[in-house]
PyMOL Python script that loads the backbone (N, CA, C, O; Angstrom):
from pymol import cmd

cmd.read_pdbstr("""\
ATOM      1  N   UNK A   1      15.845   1.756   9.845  1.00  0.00           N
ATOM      2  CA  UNK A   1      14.782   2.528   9.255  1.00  0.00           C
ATOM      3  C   UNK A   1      15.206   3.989   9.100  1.00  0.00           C
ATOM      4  O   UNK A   1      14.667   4.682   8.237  1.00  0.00           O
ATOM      5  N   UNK A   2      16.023   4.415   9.794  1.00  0.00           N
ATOM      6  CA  UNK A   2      16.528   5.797  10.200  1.00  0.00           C
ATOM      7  C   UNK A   2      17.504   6.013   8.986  1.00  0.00           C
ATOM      8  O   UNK A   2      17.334   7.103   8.439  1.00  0.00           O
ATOM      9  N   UNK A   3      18.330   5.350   8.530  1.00  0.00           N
ATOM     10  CA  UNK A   3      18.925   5.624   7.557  1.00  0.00           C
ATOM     11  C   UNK A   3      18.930   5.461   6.065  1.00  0.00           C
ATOM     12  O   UNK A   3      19.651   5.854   5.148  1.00  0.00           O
ATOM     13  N   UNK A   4      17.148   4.259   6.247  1.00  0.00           N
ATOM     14  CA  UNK A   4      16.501   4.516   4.902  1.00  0.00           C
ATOM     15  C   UNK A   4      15.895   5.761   4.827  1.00  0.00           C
ATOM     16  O   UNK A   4      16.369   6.364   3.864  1.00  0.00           O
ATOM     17  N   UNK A   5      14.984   6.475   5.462  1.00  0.00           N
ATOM     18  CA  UNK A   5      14.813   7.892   5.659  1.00  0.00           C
ATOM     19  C   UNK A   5      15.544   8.413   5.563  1.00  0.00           C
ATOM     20  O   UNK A   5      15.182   9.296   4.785  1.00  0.00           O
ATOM     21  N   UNK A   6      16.719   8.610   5.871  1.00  0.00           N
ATOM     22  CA  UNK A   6      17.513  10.138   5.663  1.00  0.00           C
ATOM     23  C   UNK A   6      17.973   9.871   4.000  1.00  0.00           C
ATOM     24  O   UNK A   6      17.906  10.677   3.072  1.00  0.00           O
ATOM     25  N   UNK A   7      18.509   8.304   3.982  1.00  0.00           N
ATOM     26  CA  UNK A   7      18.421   7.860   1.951  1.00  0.00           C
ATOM     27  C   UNK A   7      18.115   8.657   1.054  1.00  0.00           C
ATOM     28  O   UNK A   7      18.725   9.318   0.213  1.00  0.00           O
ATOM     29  N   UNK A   8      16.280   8.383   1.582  1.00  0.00           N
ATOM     30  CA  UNK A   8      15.215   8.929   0.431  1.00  0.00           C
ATOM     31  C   UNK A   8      15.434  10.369   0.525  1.00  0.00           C
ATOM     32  O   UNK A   8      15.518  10.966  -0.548  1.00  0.00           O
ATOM     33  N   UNK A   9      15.547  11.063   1.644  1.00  0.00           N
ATOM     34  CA  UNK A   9      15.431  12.734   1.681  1.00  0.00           C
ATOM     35  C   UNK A   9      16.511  12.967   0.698  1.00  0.00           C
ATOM     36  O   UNK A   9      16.471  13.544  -0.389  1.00  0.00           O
ATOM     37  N   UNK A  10      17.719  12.250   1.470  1.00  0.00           N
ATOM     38  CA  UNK A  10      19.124  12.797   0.370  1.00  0.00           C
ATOM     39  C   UNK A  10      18.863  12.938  -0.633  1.00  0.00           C
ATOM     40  O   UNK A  10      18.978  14.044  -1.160  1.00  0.00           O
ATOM     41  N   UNK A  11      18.220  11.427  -1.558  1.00  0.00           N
ATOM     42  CA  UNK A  11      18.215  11.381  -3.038  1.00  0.00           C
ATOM     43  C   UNK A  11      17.224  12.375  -3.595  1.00  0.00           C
ATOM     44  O   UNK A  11      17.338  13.028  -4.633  1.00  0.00           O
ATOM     45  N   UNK A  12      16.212  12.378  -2.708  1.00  0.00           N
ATOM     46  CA  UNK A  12      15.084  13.258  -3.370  1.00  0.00           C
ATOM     47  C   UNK A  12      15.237  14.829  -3.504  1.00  0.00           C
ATOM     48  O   UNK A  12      14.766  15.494  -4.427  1.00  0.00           O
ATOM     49  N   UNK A  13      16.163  15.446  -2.152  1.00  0.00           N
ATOM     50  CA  UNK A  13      16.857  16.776  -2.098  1.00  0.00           C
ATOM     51  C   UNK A  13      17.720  16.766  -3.328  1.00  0.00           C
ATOM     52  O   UNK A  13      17.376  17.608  -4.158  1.00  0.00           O
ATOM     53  N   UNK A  14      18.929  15.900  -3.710  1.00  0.00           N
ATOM     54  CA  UNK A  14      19.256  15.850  -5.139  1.00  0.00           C
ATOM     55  C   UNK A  14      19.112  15.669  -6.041  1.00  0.00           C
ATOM     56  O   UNK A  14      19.965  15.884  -6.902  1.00  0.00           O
ATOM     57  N   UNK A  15      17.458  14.976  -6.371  1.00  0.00           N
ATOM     58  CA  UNK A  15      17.023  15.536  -7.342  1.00  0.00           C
ATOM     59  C   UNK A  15      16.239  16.473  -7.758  1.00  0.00           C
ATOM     60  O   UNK A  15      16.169  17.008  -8.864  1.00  0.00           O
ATOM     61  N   UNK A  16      15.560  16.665  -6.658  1.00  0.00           N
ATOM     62  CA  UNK A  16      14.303  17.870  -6.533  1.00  0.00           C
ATOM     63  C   UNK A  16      15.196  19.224  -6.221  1.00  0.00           C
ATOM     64  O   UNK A  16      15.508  19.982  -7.139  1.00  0.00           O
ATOM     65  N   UNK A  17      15.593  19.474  -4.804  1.00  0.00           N
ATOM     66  CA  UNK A  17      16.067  20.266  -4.064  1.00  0.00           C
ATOM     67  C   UNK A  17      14.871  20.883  -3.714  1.00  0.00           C
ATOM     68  O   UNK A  17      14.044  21.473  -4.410  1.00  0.00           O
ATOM     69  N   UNK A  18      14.922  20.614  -2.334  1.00  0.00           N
ATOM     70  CA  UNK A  18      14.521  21.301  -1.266  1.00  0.00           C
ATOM     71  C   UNK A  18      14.125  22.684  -1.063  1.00  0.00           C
ATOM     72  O   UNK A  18      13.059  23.160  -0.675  1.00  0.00           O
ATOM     73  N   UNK A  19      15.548  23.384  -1.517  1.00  0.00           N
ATOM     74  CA  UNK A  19      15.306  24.259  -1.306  1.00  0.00           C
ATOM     75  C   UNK A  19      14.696  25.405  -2.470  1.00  0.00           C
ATOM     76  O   UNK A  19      14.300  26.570  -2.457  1.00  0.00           O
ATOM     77  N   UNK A  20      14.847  24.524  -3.270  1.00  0.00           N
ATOM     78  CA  UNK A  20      14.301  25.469  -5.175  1.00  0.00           C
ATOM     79  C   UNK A  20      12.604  25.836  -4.785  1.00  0.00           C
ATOM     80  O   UNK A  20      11.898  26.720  -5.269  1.00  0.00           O
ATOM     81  N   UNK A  21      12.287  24.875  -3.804  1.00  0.00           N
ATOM     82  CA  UNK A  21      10.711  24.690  -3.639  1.00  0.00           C
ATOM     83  C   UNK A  21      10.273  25.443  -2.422  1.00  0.00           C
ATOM     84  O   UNK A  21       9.063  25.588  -2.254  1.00  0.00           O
ATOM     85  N   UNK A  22      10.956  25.844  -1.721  1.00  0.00           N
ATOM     86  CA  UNK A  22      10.773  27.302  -0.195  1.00  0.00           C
ATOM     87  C   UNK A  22      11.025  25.945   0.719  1.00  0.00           C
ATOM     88  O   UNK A  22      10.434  26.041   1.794  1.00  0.00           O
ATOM     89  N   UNK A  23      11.457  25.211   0.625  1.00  0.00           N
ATOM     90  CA  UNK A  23      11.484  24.270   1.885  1.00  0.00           C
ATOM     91  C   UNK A  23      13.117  23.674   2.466  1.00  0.00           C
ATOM     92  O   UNK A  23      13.662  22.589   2.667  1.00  0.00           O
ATOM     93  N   UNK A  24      13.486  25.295   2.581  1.00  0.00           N
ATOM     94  CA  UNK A  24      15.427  24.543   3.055  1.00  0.00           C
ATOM     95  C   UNK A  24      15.352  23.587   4.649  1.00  0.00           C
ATOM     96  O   UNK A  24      16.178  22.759   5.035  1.00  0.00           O
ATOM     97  N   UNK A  25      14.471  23.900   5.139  1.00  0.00           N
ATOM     98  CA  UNK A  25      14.548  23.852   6.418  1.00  0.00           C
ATOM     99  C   UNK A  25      14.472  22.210   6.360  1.00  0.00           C
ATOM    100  O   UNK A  25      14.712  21.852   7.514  1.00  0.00           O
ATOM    101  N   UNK A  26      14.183  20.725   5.317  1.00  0.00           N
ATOM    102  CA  UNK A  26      13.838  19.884   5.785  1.00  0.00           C
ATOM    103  C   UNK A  26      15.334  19.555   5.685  1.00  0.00           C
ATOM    104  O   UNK A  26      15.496  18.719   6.574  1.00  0.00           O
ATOM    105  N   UNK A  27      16.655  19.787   5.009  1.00  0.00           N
ATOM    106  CA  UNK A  27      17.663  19.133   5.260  1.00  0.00           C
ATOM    107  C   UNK A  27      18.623  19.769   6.364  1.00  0.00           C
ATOM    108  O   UNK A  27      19.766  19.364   6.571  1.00  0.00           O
ATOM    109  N   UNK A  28      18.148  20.579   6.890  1.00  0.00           N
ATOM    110  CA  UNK A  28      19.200  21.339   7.814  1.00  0.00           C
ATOM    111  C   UNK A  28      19.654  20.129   9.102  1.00  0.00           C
ATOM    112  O   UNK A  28      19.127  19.091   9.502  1.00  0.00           O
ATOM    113  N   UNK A  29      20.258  20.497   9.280  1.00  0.00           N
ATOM    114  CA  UNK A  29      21.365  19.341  10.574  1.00  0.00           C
ATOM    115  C   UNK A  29      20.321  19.468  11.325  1.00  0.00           C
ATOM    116  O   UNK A  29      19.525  18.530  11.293  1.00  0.00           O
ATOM    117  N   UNK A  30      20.063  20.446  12.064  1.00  0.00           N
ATOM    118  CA  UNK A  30      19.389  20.378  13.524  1.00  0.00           C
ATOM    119  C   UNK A  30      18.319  19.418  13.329  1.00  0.00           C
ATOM    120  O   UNK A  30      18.039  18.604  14.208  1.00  0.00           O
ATOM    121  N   UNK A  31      17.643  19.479  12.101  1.00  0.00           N
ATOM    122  CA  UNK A  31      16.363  18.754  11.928  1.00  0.00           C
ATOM    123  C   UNK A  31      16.768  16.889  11.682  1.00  0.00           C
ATOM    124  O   UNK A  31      16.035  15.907  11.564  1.00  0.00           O
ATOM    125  N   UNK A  32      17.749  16.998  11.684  1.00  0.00           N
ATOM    126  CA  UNK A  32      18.162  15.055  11.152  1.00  0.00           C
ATOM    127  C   UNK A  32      17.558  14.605  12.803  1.00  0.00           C
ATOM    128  O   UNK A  32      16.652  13.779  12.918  1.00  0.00           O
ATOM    129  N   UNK A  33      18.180  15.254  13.971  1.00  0.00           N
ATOM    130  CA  UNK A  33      17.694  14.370  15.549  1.00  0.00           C
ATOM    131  C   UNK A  33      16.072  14.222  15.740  1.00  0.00           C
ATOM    132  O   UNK A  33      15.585  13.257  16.330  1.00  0.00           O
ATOM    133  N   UNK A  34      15.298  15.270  15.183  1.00  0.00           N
ATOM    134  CA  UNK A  34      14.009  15.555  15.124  1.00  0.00           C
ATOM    135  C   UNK A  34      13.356  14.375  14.333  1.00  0.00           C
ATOM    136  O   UNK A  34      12.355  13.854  14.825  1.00  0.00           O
ATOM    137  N   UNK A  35      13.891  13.872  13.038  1.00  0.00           N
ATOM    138  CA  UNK A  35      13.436  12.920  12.289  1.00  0.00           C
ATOM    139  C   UNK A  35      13.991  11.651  13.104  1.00  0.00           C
ATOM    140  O   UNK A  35      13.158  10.966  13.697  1.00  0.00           O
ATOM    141  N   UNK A  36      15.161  11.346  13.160  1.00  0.00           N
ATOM    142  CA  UNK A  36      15.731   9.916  14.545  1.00  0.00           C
ATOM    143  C   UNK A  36      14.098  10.122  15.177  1.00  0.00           C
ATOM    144  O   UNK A  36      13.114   9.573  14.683  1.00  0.00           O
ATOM    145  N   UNK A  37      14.072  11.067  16.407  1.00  0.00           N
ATOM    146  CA  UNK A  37      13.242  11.092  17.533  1.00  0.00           C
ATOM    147  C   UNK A  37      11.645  10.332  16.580  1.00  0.00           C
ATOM    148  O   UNK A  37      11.235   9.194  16.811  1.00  0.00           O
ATOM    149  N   UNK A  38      11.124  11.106  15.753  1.00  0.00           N
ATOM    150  CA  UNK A  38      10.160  10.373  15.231  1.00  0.00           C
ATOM    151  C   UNK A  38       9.950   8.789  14.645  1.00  0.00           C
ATOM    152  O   UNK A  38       9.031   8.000  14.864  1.00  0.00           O
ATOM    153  N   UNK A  39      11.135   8.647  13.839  1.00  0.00           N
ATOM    154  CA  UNK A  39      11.396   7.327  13.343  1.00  0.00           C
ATOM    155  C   UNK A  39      11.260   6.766  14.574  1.00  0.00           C
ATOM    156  O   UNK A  39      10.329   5.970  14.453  1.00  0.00           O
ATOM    157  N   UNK A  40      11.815   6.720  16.111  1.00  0.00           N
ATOM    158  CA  UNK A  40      11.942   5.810  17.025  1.00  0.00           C
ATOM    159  C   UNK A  40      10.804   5.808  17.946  1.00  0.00           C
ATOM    160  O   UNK A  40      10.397   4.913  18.687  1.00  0.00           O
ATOM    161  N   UNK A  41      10.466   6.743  17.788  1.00  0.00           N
ATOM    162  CA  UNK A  41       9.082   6.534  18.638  1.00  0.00           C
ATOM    163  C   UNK A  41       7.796   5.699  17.616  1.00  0.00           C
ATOM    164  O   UNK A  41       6.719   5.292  18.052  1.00  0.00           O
ATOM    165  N   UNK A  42       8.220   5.612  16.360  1.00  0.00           N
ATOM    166  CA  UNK A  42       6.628   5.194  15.591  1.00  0.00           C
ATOM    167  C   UNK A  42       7.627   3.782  15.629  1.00  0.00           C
ATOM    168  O   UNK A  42       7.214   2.836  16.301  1.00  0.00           O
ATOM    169  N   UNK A  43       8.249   3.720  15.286  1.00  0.00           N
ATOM    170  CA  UNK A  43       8.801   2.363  15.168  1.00  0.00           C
ATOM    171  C   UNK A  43       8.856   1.359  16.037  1.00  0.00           C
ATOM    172  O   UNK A  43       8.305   0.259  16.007  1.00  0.00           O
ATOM    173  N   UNK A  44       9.901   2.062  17.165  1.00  0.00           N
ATOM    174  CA  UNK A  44      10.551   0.931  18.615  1.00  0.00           C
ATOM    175  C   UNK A  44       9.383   0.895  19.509  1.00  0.00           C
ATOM    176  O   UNK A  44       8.610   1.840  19.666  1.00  0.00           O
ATOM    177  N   UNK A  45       9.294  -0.327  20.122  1.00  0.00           N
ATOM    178  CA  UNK A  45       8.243  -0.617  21.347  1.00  0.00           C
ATOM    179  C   UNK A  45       9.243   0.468  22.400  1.00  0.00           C
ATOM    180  O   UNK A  45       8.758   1.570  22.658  1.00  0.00           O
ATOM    181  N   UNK A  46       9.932   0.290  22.689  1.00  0.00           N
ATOM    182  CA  UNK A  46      10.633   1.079  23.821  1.00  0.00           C
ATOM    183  C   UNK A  46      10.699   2.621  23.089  1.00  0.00           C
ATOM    184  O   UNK A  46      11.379   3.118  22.191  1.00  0.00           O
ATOM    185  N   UNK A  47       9.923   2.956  23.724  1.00  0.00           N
ATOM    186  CA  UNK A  47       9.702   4.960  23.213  1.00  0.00           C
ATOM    187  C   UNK A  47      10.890   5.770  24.192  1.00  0.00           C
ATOM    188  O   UNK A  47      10.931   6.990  24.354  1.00  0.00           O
ATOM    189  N   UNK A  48      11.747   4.857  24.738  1.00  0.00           N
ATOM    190  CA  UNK A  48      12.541   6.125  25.965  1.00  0.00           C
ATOM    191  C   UNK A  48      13.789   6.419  24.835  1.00  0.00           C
ATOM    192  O   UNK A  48      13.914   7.642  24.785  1.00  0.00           O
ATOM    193  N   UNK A  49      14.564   5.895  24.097  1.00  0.00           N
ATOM    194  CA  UNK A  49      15.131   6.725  23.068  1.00  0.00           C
ATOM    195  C   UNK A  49      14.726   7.609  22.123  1.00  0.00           C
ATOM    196  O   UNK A  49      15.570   8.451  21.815  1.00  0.00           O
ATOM    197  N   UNK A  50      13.768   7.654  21.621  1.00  0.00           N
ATOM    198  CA  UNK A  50      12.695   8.551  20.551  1.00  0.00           C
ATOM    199  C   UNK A  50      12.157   9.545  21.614  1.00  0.00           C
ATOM    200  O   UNK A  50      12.080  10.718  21.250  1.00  0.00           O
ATOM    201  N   UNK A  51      11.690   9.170  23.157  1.00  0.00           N
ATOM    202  CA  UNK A  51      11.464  10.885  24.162  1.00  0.00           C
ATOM    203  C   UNK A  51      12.884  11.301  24.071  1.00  0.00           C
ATOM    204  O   UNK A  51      13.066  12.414  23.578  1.00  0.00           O
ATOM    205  N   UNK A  52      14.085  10.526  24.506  1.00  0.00           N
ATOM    206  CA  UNK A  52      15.379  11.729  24.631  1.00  0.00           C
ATOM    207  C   UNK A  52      15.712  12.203  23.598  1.00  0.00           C
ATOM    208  O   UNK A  52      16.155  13.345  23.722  1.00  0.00           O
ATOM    209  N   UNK A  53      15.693  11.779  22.511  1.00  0.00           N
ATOM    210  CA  UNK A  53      16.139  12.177  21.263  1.00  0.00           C
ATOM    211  C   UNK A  53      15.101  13.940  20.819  1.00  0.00           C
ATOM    212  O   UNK A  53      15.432  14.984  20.257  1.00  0.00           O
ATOM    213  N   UNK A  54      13.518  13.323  21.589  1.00  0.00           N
ATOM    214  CA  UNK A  54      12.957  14.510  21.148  1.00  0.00           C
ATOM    215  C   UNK A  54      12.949  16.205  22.031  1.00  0.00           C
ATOM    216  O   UNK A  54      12.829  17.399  21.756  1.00  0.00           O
ATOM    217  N   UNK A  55      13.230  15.025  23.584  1.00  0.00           N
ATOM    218  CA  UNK A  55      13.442  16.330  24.132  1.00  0.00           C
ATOM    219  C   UNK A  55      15.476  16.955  23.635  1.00  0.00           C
ATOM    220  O   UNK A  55      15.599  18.163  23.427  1.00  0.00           O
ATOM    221  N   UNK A  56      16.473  16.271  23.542  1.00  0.00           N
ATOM    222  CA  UNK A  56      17.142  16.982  23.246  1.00  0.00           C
ATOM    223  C   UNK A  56      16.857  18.264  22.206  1.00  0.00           C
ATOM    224  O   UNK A  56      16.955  19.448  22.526  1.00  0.00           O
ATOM    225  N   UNK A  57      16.465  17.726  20.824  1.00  0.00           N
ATOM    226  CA  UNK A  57      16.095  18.623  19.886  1.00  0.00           C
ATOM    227  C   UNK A  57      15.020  19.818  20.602  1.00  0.00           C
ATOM    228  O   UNK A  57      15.102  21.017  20.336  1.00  0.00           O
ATOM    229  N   UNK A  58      13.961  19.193  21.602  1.00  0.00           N
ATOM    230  CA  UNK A  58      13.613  20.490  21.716  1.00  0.00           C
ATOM    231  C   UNK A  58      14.480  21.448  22.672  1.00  0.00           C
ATOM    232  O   UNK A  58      14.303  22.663  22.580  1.00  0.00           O
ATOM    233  N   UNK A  59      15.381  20.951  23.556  1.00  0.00           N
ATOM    234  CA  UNK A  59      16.284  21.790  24.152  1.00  0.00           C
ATOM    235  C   UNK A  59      17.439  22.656  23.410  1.00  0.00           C
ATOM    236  O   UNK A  59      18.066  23.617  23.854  1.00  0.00           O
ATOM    237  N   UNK A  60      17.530  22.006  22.111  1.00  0.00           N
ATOM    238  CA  UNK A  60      18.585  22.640  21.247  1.00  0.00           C
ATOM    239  C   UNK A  60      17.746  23.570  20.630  1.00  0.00           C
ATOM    240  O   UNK A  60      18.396  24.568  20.318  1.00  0.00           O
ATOM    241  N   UNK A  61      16.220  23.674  20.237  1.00  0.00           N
ATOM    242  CA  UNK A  61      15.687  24.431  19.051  1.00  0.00           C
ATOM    243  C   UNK A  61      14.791  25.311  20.335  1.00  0.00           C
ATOM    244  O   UNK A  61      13.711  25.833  20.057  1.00  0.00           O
ATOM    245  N   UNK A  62      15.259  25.381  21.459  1.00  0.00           N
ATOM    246  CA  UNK A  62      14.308  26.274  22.570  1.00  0.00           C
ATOM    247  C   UNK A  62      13.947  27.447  21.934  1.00  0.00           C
ATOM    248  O   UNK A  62      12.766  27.783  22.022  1.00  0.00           O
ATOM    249  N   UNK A  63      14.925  28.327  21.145  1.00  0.00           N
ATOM    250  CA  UNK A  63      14.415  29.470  20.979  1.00  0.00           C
ATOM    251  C   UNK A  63      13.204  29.391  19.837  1.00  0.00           C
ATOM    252  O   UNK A  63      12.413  30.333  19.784  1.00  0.00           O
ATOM    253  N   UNK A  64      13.055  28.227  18.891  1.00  0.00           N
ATOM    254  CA  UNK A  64      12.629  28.026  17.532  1.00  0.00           C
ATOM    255  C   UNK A  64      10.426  28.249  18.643  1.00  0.00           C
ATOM    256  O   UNK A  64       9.399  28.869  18.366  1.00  0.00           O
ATOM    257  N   UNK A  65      10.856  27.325  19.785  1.00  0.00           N
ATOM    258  CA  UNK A  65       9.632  26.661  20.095  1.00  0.00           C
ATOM    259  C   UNK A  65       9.160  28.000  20.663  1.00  0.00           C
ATOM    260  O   UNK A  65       8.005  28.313  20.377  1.00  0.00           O
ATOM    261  N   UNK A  66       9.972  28.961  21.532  1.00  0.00           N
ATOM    262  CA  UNK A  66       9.365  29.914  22.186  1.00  0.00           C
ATOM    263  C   UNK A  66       8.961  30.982  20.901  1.00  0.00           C
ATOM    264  O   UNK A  66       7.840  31.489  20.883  1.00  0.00           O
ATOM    265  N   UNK A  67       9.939  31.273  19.859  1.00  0.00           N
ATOM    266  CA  UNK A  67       9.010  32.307  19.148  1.00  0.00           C
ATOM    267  C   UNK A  67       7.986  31.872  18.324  1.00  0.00           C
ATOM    268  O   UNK A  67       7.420  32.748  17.670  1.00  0.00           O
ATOM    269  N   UNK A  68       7.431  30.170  18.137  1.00  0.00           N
ATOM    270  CA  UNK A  68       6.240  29.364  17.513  1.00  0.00           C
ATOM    271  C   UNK A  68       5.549  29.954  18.679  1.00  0.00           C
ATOM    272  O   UNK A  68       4.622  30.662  18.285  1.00  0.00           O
ATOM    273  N   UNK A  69       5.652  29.929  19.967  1.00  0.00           N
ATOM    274  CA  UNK A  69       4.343  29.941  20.654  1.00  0.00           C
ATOM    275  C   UNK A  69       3.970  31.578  21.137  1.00  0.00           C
ATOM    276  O   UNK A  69       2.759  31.701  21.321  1.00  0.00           O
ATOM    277  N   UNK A  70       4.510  32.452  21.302  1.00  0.00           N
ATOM    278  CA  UNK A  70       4.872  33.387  21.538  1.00  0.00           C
ATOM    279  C   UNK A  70       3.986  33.634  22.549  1.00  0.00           C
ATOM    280  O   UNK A  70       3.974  32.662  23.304  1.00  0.00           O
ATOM    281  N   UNK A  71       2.929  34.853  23.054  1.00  0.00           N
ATOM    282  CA  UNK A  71       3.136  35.508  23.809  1.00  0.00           C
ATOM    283  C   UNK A  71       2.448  33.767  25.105  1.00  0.00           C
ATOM    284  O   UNK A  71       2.716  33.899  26.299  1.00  0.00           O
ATOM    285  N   UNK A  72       1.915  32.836  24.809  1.00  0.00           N
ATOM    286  CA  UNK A  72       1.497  31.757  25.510  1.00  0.00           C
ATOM    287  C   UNK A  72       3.253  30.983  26.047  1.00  0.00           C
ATOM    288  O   UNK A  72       3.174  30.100  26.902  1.00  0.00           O
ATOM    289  N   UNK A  73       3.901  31.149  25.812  1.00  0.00           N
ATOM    290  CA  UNK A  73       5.026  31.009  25.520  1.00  0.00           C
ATOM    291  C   UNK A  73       5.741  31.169  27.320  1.00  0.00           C
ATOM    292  O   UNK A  73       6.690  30.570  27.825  1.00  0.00           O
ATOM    293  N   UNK A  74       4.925  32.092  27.839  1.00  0.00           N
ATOM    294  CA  UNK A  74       5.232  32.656  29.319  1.00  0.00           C
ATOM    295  C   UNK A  74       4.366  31.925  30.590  1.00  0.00           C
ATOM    296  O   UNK A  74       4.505  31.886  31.812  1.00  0.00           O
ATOM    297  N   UNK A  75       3.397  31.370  29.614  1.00  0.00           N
ATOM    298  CA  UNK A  75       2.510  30.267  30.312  1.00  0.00           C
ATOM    299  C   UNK A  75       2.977  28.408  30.203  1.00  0.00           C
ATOM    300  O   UNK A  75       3.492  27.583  30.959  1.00  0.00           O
ATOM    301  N   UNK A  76       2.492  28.426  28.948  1.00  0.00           N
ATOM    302  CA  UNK A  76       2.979  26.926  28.362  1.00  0.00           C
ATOM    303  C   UNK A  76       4.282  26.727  28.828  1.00  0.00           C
ATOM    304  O   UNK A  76       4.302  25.772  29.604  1.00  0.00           O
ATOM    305  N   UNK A  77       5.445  27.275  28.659  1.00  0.00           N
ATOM    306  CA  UNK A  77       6.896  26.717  28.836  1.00  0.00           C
ATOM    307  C   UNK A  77       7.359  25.946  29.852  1.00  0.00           C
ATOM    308  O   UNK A  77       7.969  24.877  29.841  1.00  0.00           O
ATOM    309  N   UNK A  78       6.795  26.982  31.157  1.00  0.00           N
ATOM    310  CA  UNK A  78       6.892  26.650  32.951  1.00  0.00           C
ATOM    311  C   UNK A  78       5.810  25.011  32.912  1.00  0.00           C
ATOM    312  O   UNK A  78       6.128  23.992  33.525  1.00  0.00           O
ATOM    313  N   UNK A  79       4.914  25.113  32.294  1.00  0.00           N
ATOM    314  CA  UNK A  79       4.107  24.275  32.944  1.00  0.00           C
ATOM    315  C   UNK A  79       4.363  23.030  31.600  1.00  0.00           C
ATOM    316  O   UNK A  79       4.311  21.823  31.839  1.00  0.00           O
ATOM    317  N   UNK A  80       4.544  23.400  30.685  1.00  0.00           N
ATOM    318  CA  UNK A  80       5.077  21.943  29.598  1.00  0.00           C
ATOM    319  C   UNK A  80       6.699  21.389  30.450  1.00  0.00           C
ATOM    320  O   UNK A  80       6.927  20.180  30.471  1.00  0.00           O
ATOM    321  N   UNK A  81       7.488  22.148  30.955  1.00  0.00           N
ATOM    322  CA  UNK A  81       8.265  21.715  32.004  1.00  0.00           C
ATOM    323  C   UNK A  81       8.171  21.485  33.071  1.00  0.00           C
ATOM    324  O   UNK A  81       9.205  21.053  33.583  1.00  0.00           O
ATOM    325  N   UNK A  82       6.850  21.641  34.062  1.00  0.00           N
ATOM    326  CA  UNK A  82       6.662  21.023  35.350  1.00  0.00           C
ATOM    327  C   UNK A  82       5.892  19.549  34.682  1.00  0.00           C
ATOM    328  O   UNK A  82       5.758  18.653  35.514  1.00  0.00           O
ATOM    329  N   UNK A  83       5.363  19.230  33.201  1.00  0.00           N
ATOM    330  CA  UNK A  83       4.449  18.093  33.039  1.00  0.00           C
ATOM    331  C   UNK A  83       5.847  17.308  33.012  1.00  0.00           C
ATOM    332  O   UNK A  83       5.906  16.260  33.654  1.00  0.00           O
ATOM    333  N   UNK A  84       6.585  17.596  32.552  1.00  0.00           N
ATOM    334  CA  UNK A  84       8.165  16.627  32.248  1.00  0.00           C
ATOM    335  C   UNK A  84       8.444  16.006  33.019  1.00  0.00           C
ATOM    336  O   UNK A  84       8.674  14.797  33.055  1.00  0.00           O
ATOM    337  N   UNK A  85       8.469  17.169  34.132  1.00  0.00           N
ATOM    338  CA  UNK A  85       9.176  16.918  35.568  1.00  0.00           C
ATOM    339  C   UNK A  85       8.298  15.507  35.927  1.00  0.00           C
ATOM    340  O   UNK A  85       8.776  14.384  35.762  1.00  0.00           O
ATOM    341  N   UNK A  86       7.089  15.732  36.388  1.00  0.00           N
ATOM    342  CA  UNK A  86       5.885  14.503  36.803  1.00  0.00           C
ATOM    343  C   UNK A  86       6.300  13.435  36.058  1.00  0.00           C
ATOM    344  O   UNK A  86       6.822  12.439  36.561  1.00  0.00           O
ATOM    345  N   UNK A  87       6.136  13.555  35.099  1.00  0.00           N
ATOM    346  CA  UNK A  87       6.471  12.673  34.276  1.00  0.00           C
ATOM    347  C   UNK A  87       7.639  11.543  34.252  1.00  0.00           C
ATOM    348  O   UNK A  87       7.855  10.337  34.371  1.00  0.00           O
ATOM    349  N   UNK A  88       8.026  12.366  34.097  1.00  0.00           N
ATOM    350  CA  UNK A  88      10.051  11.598  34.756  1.00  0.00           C
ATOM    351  C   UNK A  88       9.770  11.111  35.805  1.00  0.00           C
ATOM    352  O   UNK A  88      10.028   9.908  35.823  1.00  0.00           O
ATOM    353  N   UNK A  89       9.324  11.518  36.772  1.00  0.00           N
ATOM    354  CA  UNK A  89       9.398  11.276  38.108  1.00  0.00           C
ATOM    355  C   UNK A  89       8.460   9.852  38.105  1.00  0.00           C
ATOM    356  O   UNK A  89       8.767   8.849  38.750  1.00  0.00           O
ATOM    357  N   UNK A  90       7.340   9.969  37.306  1.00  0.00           N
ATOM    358  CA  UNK A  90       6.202   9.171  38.003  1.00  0.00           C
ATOM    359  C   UNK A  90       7.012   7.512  37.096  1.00  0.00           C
ATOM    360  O   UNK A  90       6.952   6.316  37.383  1.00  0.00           O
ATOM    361  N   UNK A  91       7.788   8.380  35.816  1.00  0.00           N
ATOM    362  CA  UNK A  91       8.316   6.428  35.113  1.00  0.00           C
ATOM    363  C   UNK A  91       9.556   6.228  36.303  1.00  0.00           C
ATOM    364  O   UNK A  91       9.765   5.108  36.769  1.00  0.00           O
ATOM    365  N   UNK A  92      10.172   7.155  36.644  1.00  0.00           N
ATOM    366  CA  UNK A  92      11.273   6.474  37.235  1.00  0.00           C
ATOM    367  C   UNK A  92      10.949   5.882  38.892  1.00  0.00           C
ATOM    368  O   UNK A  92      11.910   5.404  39.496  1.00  0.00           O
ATOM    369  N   UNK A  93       9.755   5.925  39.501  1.00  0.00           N
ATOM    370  CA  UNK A  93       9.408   5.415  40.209  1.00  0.00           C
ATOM    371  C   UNK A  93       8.496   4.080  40.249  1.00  0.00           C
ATOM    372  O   UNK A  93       7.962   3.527  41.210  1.00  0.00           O
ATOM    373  N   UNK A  94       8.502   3.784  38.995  1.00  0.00           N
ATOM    374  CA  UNK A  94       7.514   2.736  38.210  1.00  0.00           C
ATOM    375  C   UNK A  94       8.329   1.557  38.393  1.00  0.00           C
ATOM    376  O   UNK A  94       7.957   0.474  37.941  1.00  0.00           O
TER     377      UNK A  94
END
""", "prot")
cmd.dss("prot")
cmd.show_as("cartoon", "prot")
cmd.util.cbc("prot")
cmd.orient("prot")
């Protein structure tokens, strides 16, 4: 499914382009793991490749997420990373 999606973007970026329209940002590299992570979580019964896939991207785009959230950014971050933590903890004890 993942590589009929990236297909259609390709063909449609070459014929449209992306970027003629203010929208460079949907073919950029960083964003291909971001689309994987979604494709696999709506798709696969097993969601634990589509979470790593999404937390990598958000560990690679950290700075993208802290200046989206900004000054909450000093609140949310610590505690969207202690929910992880629980989290992890509570499947891997499952």
């Amino acid at each position: 499914m993942f590589l009929i999606v990236m297909g259609m973007l390709y063909l449609i970026d070459k014929f449209i382009g992306f970027a003629s329209h203010g929208l460079p940002w949907v073919m950029q590299k960083d964003n291909l793991l971001l689309y994987a992570a979604v494709i696999f979580l709506w798709f696969k019964v097993d969601k634990s490749v589509g979470i790593v896939l999404a937390g990598i991207w958000l560990i690679l785009n950290i700075g993208l997420v802290i200046a989206l959230l900004g000054q909450m950014s000093a609140y949310l971050l610590p505690a969207a990373l202690l929910l992880v933590g629980v989290i992890l903890y509570l499947v891997s004890t499952r």
